[in-house]
VOLUMGU-107569 format. One line per 10 residues: number of its first residue (from 0); for each residue x, y, z of N, C-alpha, C. Coordinates in nm, 4 decimals. Example, Ala and Ser with C-alpha at 12.3 -4.5 7.8 and 13.67 -1.06 7.14 Angstrom:
! residues 2
0> 1.3190,-0.5690,0.7800,1.2300,-0.4500,0.7800,1.3200,-0.3300,0.7800 ~ 1.2850,-0.2250,0.7080,1.3670,-0.1060,0.7140,1.2900,0.0030,0.7870
! end
This chain:
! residues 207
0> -8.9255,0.0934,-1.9040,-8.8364,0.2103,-1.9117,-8.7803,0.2456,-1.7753 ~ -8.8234,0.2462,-1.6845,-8.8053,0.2688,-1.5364,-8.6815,0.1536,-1.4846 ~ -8.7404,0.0269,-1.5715,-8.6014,-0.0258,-1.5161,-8.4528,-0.0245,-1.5659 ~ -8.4734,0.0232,-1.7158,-8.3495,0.0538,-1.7964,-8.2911,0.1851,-1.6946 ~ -8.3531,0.2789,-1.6434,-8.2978,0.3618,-1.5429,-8.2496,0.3358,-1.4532 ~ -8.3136,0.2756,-1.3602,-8.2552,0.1952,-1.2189,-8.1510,0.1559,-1.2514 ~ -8.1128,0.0572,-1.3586,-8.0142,-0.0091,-1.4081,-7.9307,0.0726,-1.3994 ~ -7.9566,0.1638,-1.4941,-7.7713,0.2582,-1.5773,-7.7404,0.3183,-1.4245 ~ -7.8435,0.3782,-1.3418,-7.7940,0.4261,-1.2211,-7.7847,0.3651,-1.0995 ~ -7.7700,0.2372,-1.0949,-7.7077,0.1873,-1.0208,-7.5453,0.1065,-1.0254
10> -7.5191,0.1084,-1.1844,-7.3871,0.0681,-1.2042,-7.2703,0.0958,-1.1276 ~ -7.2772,0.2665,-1.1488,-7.0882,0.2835,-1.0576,-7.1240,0.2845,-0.8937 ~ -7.2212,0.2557,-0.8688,-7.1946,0.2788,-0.7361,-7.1044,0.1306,-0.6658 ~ -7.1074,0.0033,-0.7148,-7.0437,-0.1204,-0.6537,-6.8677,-0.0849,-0.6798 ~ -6.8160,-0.0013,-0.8005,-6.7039,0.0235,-0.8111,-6.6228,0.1144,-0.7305 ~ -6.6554,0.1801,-0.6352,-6.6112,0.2705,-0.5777,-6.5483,0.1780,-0.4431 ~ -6.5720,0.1193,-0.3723,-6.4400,0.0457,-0.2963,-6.3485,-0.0386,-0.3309 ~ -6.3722,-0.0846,-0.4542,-6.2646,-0.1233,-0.5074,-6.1353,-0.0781,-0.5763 ~ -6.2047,0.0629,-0.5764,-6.1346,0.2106,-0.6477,-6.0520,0.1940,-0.5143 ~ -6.1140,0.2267,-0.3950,-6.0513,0.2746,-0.3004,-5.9584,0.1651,-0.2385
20> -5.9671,0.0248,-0.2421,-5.8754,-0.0648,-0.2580,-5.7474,-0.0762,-0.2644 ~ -5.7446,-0.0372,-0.4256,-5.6255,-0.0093,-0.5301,-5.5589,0.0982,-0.4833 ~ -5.5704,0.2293,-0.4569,-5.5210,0.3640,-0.4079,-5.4583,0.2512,-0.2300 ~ -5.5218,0.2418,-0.1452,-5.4322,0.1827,-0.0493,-5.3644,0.0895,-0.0480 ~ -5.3423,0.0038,-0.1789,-5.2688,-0.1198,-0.1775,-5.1000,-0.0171,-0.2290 ~ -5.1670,0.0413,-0.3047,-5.0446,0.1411,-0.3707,-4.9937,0.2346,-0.2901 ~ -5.0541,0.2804,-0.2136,-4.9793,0.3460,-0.1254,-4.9335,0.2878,0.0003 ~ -4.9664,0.1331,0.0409,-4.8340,0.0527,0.0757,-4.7775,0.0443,0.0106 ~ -4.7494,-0.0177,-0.0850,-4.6583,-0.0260,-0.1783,-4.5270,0.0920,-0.1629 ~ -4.5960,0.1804,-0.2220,-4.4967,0.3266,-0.1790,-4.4137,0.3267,-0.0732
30> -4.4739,0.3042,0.0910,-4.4535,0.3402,0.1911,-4.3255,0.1758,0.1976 ~ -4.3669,0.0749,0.1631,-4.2973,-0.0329,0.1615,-4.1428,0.0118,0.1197 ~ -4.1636,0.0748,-0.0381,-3.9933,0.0876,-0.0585,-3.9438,0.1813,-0.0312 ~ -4.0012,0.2857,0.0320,-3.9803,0.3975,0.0797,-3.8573,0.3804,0.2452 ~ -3.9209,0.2880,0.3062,-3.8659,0.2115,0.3615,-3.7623,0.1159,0.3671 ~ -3.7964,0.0679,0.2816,-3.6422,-0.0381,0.2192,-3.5471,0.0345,0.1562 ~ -3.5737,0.1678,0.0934,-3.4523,0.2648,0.0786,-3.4239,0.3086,0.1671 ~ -3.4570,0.3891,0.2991,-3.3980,0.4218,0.3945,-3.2936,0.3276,0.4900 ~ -3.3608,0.1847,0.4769,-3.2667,0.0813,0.5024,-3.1412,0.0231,0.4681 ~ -3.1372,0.0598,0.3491,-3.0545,0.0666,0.2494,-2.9306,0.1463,0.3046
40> -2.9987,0.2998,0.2531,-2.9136,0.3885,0.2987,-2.8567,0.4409,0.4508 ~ -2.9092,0.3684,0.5616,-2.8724,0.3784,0.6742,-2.7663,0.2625,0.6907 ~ -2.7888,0.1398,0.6084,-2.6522,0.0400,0.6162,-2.5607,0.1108,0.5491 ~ -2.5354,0.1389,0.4578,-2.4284,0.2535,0.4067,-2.3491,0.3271,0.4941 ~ -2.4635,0.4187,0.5622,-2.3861,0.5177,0.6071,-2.3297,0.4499,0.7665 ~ -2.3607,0.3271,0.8047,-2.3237,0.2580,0.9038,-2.1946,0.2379,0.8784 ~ -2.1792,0.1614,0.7623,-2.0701,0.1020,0.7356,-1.9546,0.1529,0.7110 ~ -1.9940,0.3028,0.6557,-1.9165,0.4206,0.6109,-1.8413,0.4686,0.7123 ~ -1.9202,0.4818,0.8155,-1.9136,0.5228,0.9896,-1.8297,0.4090,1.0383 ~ -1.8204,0.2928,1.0255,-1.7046,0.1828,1.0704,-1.6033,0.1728,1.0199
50> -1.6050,0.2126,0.8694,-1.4477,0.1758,0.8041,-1.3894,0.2671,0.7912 ~ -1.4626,0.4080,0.7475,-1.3693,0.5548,0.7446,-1.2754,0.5307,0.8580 ~ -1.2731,0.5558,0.9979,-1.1301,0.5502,1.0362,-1.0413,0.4230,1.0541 ~ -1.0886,0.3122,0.9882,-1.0092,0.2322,0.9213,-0.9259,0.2560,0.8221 ~ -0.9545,0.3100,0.7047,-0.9024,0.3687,0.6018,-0.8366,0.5066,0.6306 ~ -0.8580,0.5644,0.7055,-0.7854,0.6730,0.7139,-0.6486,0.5891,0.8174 ~ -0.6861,0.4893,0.8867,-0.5746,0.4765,0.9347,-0.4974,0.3768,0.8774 ~ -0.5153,0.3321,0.7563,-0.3929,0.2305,0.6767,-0.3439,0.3525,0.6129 ~ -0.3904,0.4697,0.5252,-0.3893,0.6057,0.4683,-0.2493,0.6519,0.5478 ~ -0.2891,0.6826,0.6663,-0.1782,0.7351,0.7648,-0.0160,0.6439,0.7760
60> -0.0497,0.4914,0.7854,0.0331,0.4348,0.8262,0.1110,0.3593,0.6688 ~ 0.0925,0.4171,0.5745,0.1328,0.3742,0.4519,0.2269,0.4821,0.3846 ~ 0.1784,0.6094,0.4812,0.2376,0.7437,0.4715,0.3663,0.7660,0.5512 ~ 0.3317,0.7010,0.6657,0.3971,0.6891,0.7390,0.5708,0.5763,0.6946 ~ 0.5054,0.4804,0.6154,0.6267,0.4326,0.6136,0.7032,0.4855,0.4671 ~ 0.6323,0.5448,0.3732,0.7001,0.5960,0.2523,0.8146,0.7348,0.3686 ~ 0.7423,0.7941,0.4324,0.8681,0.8710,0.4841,0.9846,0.7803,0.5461 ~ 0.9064,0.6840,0.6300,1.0612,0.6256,0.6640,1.1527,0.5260,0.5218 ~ 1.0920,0.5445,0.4260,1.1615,0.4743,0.2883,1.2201,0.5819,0.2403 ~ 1.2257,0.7459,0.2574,1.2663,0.8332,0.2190,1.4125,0.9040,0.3600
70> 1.3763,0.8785,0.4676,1.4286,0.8457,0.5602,1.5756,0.7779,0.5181 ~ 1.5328,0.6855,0.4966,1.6649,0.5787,0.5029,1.7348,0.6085,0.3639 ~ 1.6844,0.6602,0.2243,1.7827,0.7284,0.1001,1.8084,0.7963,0.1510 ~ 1.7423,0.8934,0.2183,1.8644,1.0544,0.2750,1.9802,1.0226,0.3461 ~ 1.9451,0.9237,0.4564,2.0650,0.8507,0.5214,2.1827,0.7955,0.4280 ~ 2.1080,0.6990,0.3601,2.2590,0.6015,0.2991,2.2708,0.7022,0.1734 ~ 2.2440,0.7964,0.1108,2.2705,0.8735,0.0215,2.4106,0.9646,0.0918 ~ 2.3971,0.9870,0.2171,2.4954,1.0730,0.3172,2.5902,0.9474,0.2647 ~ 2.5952,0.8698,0.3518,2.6883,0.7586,0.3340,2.8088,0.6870,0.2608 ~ 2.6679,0.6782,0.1498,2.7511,0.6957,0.0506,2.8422,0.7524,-0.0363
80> 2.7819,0.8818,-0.0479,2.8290,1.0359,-0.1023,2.9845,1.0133,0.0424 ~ 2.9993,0.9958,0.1372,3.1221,0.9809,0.2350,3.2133,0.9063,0.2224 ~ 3.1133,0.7559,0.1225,3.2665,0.6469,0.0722,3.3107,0.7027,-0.0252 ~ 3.2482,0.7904,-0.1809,3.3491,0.8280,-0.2479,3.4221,0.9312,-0.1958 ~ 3.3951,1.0241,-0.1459,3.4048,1.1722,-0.1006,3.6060,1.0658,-0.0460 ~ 3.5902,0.9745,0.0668,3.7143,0.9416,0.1357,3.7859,0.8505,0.0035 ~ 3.7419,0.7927,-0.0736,3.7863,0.6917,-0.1587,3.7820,0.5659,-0.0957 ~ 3.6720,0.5756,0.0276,3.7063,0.3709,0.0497,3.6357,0.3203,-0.0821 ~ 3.5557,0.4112,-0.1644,3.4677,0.3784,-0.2524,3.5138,0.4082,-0.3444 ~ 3.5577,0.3746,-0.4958,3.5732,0.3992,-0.6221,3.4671,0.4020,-0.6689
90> 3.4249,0.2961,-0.6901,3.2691,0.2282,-0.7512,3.2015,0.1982,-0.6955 ~ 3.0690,0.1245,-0.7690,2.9725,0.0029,-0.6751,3.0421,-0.1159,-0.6861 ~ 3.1537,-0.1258,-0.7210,3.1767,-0.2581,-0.7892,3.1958,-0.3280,-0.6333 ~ 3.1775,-0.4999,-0.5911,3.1804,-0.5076,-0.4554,3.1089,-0.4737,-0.3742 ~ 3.0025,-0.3682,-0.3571,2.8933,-0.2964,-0.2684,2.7289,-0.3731,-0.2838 ~ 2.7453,-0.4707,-0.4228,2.5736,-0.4818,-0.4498,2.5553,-0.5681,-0.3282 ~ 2.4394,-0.5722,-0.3172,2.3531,-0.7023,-0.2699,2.3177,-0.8134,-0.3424 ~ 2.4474,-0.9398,-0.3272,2.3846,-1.0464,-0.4604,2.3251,-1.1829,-0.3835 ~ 2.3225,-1.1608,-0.2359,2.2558,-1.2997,-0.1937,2.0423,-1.2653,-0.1063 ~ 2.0161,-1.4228,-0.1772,2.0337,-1.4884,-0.2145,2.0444,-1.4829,-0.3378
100> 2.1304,-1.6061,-0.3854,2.1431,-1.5965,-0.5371,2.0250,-1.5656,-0.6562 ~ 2.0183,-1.4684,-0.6877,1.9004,-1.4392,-0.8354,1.8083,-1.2999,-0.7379 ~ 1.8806,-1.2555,-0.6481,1.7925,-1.1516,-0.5984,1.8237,-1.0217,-0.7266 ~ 1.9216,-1.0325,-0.7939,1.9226,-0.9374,-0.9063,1.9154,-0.9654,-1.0262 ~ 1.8741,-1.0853,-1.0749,1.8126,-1.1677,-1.1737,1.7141,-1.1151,-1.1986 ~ 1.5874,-1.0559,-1.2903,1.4950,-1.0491,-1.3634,1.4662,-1.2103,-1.3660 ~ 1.5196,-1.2707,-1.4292,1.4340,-1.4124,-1.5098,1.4486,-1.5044,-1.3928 ~ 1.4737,-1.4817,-1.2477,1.5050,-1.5683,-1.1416,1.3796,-1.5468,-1.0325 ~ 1.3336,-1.6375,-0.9958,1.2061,-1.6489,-0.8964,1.2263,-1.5374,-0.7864 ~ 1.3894,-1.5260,-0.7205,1.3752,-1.4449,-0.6403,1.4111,-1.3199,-0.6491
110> 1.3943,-1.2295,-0.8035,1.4504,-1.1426,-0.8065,1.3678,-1.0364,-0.7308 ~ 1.4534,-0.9185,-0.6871,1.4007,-0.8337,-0.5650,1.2478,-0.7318,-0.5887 ~ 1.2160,-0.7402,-0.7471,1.1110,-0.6949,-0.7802,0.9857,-0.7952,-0.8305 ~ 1.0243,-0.9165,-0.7569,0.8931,-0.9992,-0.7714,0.8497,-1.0197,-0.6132 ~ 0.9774,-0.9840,-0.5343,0.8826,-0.9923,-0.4043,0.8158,-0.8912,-0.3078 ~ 0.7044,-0.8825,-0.2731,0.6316,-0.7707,-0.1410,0.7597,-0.7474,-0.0392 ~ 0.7470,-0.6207,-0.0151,0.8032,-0.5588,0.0507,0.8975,-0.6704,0.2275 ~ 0.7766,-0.7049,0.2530,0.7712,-0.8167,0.3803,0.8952,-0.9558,0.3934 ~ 0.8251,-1.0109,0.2170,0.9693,-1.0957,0.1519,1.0759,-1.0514,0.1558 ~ 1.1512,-0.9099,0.0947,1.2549,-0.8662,0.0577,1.3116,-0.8893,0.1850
120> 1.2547,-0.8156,0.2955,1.3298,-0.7996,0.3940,1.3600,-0.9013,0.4236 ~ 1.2973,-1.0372,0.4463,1.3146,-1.1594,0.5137,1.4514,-1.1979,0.4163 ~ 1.4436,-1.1588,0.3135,1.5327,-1.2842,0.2024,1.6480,-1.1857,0.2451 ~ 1.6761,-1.1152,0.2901,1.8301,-0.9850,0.3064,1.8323,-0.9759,0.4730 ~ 1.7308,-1.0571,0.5665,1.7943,-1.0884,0.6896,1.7215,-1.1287,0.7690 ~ 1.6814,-1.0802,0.9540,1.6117,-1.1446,0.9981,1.4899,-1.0239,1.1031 ~ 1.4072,-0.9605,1.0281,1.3528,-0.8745,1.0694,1.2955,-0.8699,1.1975 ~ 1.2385,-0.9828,1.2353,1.2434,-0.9618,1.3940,1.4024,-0.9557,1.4709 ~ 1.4909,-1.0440,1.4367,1.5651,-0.9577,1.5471,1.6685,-0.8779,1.4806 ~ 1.6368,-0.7983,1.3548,1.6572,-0.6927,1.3374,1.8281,-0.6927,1.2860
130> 1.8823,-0.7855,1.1996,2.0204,-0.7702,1.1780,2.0090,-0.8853,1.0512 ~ 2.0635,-0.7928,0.9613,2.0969,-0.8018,0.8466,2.1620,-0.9876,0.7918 ~ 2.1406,-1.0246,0.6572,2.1804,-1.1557,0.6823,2.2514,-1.1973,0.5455 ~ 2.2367,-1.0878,0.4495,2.3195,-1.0386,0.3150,2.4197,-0.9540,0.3410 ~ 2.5338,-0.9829,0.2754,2.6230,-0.8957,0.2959,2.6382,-0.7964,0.1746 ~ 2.6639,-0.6640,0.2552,2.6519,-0.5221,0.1555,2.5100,-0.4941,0.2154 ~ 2.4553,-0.4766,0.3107,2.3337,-0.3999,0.3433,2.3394,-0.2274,0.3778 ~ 2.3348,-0.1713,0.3463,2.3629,-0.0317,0.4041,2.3353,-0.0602,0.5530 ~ 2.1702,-0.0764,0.5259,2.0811,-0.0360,0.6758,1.9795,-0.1190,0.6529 ~ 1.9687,-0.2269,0.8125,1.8708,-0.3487,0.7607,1.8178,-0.2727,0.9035
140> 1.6298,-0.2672,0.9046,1.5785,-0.1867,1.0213,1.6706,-0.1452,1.1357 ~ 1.6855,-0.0042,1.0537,1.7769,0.1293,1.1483,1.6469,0.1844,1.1795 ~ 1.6471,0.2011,1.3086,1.5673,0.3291,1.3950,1.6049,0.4305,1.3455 ~ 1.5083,0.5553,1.3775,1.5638,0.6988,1.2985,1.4814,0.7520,1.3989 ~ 1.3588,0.7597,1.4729,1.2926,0.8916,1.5221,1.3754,0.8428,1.6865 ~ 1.3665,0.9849,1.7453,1.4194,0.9891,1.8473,1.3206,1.0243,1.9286 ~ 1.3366,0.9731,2.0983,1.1816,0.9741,2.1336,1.3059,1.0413,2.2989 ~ 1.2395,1.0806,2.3537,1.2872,1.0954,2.5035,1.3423,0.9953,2.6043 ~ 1.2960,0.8485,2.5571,1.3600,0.7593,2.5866,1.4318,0.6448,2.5361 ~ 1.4894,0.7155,2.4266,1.5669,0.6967,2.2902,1.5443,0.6334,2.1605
150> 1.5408,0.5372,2.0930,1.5248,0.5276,1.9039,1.3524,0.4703,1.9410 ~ 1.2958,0.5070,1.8677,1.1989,0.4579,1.8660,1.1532,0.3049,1.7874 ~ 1.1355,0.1545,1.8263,1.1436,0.0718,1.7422,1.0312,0.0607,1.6656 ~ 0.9272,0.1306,1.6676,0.8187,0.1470,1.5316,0.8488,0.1598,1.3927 ~ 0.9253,0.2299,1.3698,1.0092,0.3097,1.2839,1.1207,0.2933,1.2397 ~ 1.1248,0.2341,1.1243,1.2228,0.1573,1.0374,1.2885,0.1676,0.8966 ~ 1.4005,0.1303,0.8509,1.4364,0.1388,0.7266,1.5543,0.0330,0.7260 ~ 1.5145,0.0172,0.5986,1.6407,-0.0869,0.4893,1.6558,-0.0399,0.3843 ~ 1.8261,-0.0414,0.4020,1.8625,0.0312,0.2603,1.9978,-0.0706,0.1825 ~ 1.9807,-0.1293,0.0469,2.0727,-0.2105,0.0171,2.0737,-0.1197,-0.1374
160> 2.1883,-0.1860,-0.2386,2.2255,-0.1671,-0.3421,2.2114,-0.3251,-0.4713 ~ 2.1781,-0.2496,-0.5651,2.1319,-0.3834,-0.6902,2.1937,-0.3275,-0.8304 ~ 2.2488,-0.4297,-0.8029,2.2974,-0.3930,-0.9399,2.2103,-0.4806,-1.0891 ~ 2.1894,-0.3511,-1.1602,2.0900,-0.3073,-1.2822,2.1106,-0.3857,-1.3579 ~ 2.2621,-0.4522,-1.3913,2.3292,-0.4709,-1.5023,2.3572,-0.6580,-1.4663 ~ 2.2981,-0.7004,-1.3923,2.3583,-0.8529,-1.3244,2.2792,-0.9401,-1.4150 ~ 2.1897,-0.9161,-1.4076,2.1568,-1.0544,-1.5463,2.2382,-1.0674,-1.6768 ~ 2.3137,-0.9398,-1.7206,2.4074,-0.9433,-1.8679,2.3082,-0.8942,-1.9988 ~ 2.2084,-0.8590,-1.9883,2.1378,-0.8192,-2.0984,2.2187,-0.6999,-2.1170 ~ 2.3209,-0.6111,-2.0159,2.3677,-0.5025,-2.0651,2.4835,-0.5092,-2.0318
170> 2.5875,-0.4102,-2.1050,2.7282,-0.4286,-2.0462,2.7123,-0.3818,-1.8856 ~ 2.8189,-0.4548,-1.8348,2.8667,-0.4066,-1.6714,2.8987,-0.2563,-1.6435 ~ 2.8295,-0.1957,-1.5443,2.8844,-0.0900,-1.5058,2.8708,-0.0614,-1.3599 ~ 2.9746,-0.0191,-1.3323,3.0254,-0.0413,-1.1933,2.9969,0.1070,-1.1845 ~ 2.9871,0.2278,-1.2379,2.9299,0.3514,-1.1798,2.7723,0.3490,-1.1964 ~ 2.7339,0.2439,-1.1823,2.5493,0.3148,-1.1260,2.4908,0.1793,-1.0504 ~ 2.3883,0.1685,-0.9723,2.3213,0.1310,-0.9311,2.2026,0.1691,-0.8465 ~ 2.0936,0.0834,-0.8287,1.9933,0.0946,-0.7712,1.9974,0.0784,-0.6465 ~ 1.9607,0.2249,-0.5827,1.9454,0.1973,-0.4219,1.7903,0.2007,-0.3765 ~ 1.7764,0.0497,-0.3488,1.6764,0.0047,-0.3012,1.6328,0.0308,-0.1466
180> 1.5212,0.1360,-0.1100,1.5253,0.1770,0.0003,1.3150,0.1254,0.0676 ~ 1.3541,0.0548,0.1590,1.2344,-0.0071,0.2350,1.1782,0.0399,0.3859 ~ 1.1100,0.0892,0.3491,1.0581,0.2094,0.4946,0.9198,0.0786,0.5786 ~ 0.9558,0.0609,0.7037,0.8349,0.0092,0.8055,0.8091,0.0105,0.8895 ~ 0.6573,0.0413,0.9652,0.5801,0.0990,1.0292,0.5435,0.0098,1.1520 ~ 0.5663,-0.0597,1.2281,0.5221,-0.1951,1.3318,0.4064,-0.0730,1.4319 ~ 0.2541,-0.0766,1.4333,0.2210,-0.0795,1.5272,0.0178,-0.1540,1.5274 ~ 0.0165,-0.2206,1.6608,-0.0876,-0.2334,1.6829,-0.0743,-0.3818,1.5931 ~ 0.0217,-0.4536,1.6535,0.0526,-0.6144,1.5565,0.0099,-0.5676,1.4188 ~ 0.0672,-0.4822,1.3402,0.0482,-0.4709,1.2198,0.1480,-0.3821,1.1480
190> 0.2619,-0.4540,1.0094,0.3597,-0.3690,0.9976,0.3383,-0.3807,0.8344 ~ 0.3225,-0.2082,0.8335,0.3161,-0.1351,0.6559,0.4914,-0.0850,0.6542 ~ 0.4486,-0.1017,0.4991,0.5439,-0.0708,0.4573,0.5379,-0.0348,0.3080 ~ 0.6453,0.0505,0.2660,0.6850,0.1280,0.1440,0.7697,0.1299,0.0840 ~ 0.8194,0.0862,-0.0194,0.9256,0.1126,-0.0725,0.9551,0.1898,-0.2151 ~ 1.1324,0.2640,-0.2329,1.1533,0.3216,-0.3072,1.2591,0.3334,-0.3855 ~ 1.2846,0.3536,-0.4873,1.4219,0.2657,-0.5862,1.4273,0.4257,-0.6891 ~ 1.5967,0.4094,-0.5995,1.6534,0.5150,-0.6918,1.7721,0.4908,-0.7439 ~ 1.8145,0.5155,-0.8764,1.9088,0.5145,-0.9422,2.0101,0.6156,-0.9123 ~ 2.1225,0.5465,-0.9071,2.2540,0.5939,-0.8485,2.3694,0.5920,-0.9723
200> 2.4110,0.7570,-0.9976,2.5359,0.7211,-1.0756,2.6607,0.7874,-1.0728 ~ 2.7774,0.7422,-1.0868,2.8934,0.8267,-1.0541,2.9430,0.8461,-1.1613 ~ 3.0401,0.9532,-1.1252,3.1675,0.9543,-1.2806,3.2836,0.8912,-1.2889 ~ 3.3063,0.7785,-1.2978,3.4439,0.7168,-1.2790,3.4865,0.7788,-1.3654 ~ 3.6296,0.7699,-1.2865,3.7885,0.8591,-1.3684,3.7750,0.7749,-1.5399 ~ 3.7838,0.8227,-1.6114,3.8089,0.8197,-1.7564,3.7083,0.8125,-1.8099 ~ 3.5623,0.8248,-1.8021,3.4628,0.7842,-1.8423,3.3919,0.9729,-1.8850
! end
């Protein structure tokens, strides 16, 4: 009988560091991902910390060129509104932009709404040195801000005319067209740009 006692009371005592084992394996454990989340979240906020004023500065300079794309309609909108106003202008008829050929084509590789902003300009002239290479351009990069030591060349616009109606899916009309207006930004070897397309229409006499 004495030893059936000894027995039962000596059982839990061998279990108790192994108890205590388990509790510190687990609380590495804990401390482990506890850790690897903070790691986590400190690459984040690293990265967050490197690109935010990256992004704020394409933000800025994308802004920057939608004004100068708004820029250059206020301009050739003057302009224009001056050829009918004198009558060198009746119509658009004669005024579009049709080279290269199919730039106002829909079903043509180079029509002016299949290419980036960058293309257009190239295919309507020669943007580095800045002069037009289609004829009928309003304004192929016109300076507009004025600086103290005069136009500023950052700051740009192209403004041409398309006519809506050139593929023939619709009858011809020589009182409306699209003024295609291209605003761009050159700084820090890097040039954004924006563009904006507004429909233009007049009242020709009998209509």
């Amino acid at each position: 009988m004495n030893t059936r006692k000894n027995a039962g009371v000596n059982h839990p005592g061998p279990a108790l560091p192994a108890a205590r084992g388990r509790e510190r394996g687990t609380g590495l454990v804990v401390v482990i991902m506890l850790l690897a989340f903070m790691m986590t979240v400190g690459m984040v906020l690293l990265s967050t910390v490197r690109t935010g004023p990256e992004i704020a500065g394409t933000l800025r300079l994308q802004r920057q060129a939608f004004d100068a794309a708004e820029s250059g309609f206020n301009a050739a909108w003057l302009e224009v509104g001056r050829y009918f106003v004198s009558q060198d202008w009746t119509s658009f008829d004669g005024h579009y932009v049709q080279e290269p050929y199919g730039i106002d084509i829909p079903q043509d590789e180079k029509y002016f709404r299949r290419q980036t902003d960058e293309e257009l300009l190239a295919m309507v002239g020669d943007f580095s040195a800045g002069s037009a290479g289609s004829a009928n351009v309003i304004y192929y990069k016109e300076f507009y801000i004025h600086t103290a030591s005069g136009l500023d060349p950052r700051y740009s616009y192209t403004v041409f005319l398309i006519d809506d109606e050139a593929a023939g899916s619709e009858a011809p009309d020589a009182g409306d067209a699209l003024m295609v207006c291209i605003g761009a930004v050159e700084l820090g070897g890097r040039i954004s740009t924006a563009r904006i397309e507004i429909e233009l229409v007049v009242e020709l006499p009998g209509t």
